[in-house]
Structures are given as C-alpha cells and as structure tokens.
Backbone as XML, in Angstrom:
<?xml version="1.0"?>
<chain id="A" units="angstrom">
  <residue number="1" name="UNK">
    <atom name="N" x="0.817" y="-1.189" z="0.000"/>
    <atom name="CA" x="0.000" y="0.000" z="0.000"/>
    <atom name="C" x="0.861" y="1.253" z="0.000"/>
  </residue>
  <residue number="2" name="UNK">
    <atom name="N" x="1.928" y="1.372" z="0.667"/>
    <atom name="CA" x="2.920" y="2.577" z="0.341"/>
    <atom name="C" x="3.590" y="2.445" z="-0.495"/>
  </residue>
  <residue number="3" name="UNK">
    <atom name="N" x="3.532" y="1.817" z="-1.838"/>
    <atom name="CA" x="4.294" y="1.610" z="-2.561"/>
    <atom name="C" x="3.280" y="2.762" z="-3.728"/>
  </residue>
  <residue number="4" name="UNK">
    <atom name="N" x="2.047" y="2.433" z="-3.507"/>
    <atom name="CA" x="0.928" y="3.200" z="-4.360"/>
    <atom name="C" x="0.789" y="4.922" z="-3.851"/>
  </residue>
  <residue number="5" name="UNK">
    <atom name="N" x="0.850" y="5.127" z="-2.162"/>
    <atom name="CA" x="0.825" y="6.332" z="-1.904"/>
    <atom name="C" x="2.468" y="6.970" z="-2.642"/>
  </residue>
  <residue number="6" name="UNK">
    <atom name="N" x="3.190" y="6.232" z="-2.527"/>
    <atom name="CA" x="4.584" y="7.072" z="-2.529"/>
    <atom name="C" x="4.301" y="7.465" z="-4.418"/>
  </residue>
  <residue number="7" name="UNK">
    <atom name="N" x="4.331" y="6.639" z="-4.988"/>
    <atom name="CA" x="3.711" y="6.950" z="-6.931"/>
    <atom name="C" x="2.950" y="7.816" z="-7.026"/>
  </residue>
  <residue number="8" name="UNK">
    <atom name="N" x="1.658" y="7.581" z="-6.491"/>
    <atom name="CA" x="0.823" y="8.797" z="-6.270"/>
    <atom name="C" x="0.844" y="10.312" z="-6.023"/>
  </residue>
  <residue number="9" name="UNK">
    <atom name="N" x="2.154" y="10.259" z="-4.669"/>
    <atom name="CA" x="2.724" y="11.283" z="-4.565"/>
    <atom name="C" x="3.692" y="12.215" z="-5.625"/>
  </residue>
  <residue number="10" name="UNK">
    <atom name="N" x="4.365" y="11.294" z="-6.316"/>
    <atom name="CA" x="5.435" y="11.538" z="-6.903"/>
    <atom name="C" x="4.936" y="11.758" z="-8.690"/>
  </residue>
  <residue number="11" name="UNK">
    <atom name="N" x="3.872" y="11.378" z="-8.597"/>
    <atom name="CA" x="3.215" y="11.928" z="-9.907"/>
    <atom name="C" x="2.736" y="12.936" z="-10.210"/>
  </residue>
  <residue number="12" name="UNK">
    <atom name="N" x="1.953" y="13.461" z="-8.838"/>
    <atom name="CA" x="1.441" y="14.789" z="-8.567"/>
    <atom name="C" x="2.163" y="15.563" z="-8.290"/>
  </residue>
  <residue number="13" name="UNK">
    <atom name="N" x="3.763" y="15.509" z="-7.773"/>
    <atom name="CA" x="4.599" y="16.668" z="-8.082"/>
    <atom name="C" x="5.197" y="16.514" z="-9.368"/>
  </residue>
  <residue number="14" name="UNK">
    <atom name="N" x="5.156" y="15.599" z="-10.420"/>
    <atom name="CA" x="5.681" y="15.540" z="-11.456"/>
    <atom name="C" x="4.630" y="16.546" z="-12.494"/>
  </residue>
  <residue number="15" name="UNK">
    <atom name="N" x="3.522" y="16.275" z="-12.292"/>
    <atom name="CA" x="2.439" y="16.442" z="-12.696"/>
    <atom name="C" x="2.160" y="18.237" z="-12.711"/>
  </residue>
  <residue number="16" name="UNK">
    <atom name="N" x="3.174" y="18.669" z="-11.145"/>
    <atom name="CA" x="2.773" y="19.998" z="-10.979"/>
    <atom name="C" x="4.120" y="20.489" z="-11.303"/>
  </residue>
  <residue number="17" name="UNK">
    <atom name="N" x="5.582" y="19.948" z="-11.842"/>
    <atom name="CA" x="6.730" y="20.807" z="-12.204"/>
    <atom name="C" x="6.252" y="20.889" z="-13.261"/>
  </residue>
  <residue number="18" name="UNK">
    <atom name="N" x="6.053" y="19.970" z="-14.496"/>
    <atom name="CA" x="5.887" y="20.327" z="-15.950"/>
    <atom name="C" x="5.201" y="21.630" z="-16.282"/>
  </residue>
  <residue number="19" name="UNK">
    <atom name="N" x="3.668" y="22.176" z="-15.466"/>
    <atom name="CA" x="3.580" y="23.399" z="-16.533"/>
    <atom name="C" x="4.331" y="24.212" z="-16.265"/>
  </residue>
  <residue number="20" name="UNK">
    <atom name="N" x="5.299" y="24.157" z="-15.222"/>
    <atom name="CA" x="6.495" y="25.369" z="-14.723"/>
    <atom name="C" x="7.083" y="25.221" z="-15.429"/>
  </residue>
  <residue number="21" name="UNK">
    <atom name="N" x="8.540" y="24.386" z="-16.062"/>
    <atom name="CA" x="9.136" y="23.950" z="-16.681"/>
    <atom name="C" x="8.271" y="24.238" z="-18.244"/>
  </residue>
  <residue number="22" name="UNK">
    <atom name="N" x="7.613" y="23.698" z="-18.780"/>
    <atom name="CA" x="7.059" y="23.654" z="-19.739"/>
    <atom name="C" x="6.853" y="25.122" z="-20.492"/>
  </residue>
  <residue number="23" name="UNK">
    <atom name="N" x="5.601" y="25.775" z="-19.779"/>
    <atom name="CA" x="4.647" y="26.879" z="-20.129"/>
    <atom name="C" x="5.259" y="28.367" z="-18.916"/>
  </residue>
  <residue number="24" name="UNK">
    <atom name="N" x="5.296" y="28.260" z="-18.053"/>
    <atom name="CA" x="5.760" y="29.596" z="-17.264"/>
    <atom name="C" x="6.656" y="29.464" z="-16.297"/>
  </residue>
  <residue number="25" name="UNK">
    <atom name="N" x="8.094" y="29.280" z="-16.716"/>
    <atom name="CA" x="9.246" y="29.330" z="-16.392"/>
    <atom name="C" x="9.138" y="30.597" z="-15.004"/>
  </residue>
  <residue number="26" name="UNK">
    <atom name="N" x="8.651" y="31.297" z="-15.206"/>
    <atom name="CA" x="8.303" y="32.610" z="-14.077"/>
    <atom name="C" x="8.042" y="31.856" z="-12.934"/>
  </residue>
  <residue number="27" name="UNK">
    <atom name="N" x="7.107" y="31.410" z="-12.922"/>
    <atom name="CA" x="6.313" y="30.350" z="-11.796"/>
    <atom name="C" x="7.084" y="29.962" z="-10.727"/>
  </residue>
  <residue number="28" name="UNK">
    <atom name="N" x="8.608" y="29.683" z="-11.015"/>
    <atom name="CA" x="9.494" y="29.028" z="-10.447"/>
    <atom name="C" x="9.469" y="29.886" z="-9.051"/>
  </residue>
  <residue number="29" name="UNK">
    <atom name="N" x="9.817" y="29.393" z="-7.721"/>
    <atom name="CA" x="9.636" y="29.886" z="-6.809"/>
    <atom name="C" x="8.187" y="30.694" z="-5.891"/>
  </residue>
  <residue number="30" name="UNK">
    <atom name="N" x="8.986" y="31.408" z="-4.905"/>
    <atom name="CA" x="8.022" y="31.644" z="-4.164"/>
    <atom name="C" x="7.103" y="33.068" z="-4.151"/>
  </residue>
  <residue number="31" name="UNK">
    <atom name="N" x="7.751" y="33.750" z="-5.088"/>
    <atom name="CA" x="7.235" y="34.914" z="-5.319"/>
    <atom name="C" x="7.771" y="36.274" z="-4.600"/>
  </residue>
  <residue number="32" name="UNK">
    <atom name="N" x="7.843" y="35.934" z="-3.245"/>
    <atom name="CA" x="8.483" y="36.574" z="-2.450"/>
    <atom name="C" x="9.050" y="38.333" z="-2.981"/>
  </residue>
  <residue number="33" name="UNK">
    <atom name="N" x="10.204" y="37.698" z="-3.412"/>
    <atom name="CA" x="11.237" y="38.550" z="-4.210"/>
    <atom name="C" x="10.738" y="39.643" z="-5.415"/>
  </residue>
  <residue number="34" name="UNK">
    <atom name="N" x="10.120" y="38.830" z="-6.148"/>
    <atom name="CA" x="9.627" y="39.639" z="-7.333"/>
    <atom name="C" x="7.989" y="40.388" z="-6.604"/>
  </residue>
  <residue number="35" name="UNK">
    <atom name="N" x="7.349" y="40.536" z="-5.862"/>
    <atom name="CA" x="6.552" y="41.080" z="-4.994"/>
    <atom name="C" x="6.978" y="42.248" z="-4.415"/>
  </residue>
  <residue number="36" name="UNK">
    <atom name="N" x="8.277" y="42.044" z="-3.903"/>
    <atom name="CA" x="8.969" y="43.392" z="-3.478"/>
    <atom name="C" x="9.610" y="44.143" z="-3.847"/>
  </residue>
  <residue number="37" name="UNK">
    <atom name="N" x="9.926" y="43.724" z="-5.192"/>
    <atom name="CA" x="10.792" y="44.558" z="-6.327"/>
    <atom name="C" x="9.390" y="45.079" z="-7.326"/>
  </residue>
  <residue number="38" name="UNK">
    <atom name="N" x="8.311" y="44.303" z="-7.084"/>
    <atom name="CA" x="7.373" y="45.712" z="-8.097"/>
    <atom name="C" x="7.224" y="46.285" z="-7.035"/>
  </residue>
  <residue number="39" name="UNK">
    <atom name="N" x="6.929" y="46.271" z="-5.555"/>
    <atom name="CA" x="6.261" y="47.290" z="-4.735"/>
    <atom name="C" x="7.714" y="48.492" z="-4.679"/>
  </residue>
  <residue number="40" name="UNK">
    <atom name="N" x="8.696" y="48.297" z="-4.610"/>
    <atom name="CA" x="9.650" y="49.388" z="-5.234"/>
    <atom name="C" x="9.981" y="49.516" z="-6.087"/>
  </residue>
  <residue number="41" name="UNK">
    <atom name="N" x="9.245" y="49.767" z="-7.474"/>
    <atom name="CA" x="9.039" y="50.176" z="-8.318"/>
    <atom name="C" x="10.051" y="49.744" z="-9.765"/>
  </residue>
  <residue number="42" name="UNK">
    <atom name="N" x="10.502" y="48.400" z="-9.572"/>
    <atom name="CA" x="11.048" y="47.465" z="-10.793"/>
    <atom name="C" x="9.843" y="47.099" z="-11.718"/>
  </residue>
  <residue number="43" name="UNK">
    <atom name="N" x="10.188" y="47.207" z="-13.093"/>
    <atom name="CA" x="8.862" y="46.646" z="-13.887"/>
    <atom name="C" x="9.565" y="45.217" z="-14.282"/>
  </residue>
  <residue number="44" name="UNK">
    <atom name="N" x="8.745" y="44.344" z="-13.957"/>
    <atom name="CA" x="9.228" y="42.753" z="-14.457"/>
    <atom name="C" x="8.053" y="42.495" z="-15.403"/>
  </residue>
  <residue number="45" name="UNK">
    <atom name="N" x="8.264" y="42.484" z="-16.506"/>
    <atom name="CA" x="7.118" y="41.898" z="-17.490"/>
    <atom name="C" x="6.967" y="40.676" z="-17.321"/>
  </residue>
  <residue number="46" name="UNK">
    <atom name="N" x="7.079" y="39.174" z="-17.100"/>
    <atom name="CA" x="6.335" y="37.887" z="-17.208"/>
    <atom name="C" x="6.006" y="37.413" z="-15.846"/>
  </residue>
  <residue number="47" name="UNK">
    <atom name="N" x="6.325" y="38.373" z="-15.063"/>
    <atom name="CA" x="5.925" y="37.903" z="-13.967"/>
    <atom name="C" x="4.312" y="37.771" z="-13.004"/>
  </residue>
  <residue number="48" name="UNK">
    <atom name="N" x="3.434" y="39.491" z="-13.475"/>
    <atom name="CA" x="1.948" y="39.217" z="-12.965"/>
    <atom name="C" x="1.114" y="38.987" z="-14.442"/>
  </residue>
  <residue number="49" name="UNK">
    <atom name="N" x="2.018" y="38.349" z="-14.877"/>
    <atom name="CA" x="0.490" y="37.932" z="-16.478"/>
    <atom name="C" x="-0.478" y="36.632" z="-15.904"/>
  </residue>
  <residue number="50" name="UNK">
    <atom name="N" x="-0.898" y="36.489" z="-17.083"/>
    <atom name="CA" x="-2.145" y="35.385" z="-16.416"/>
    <atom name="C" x="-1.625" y="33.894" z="-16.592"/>
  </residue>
  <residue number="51" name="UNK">
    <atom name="N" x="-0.686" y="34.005" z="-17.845"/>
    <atom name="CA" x="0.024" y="32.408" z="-17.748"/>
    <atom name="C" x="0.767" y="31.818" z="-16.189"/>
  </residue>
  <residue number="52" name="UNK">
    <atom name="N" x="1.335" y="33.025" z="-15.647"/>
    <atom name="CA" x="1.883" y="32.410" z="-14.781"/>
    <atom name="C" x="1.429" y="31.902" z="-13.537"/>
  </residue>
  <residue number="53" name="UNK">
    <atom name="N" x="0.004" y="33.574" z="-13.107"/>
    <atom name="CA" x="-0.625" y="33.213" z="-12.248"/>
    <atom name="C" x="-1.543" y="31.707" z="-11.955"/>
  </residue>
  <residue number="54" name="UNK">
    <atom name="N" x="-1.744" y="31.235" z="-13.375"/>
    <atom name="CA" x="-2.542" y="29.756" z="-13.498"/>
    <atom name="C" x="-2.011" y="28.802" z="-13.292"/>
  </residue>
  <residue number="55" name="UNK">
    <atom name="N" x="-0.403" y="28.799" z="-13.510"/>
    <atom name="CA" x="0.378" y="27.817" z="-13.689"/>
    <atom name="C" x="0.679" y="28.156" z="-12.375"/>
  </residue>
  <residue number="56" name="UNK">
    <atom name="N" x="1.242" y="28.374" z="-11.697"/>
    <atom name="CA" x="1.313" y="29.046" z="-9.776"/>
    <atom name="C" x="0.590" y="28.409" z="-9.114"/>
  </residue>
  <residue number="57" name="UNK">
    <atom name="N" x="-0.855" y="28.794" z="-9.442"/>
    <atom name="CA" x="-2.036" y="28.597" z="-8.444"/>
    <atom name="C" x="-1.843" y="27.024" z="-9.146"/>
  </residue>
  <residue number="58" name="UNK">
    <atom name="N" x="-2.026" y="26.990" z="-9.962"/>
    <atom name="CA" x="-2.674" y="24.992" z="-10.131"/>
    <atom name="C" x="-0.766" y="24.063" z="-9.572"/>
  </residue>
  <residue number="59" name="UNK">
    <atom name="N" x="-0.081" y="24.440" z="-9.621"/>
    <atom name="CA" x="0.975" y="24.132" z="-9.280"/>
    <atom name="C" x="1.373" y="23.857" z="-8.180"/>
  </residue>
  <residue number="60" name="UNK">
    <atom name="N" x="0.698" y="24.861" z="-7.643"/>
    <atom name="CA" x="0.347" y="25.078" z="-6.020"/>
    <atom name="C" x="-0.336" y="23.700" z="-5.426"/>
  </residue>
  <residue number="61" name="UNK">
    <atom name="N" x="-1.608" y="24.244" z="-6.284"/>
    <atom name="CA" x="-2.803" y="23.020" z="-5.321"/>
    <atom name="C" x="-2.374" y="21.524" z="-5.761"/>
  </residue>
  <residue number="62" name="UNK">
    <atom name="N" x="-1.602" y="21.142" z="-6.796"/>
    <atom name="CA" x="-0.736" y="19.655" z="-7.048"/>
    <atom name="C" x="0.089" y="19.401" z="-5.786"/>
  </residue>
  <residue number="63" name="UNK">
    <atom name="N" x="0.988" y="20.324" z="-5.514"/>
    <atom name="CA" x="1.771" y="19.895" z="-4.836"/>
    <atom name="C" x="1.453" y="20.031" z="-2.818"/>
  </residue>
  <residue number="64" name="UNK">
    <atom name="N" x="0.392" y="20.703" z="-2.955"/>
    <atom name="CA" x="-0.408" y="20.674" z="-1.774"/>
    <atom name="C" x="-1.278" y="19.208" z="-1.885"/>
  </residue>
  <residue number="65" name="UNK">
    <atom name="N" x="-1.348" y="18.610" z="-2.829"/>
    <atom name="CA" x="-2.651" y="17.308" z="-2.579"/>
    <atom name="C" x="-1.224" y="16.164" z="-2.897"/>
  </residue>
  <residue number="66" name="UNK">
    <atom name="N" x="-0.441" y="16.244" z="-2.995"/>
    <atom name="CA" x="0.498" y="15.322" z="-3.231"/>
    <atom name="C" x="1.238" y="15.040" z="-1.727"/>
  </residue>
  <residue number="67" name="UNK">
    <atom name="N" x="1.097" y="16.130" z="-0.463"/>
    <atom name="CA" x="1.286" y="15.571" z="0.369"/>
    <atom name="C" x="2.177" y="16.500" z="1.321"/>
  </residue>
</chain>
C-alpha cells in the first residue's frame, strides 16, 4: 500500500513541475522577491500575467494534494 501512496505522490509533483518547466518558467519559486521589487518600483514583465498566475495557483494546489 505505500508503494501506491509514494507513486501517487510523486506523480502529482511531477504532474505539478511540468507546466512550470514547460509553459511559465516565471512560476518558479516563491514569489516573495519579485513582490517586493514591483512594490519598489522594478517593472518585471512575465511575472503578474495570467500564464503564470494559473500555472502558480494549479501548481500550487498539485503539490499541496500530493502531500
């Protein structure tokens, strides 16, 4: 039976690097950083578009149900 949770697990973070890797390379990390460099006034273009925010948030909730 832990042979199925541990796959399970490990699919759903596989499952949630690819659209990072794949589609919005931005995604990578925690946000943190680039949050405080627009609030002092850096313009980062790929960072608040909508590709990334989707790929973030669903990236997110993969690797939150994976464990």
């Amino acid at each position: 039976a832990w042979l199925w949770l541990v796959a399970y697990s490990v699919a759903l973070v596989a499952a949630a690097a690819w659209p990072v890797v794949a589609f919005a390379p931005a995604a990578q990390g925690s946000g943190v950083p680039e949050v405080m460099a627009y609030l002092n006034g850096c313009n980062l273009s790929k960072v608040f578009n909508i590709r990334t925010v989707a790929v973030k948030l669903a990236s997110c909730a993969l690797c939150v149900a994976a464990g």
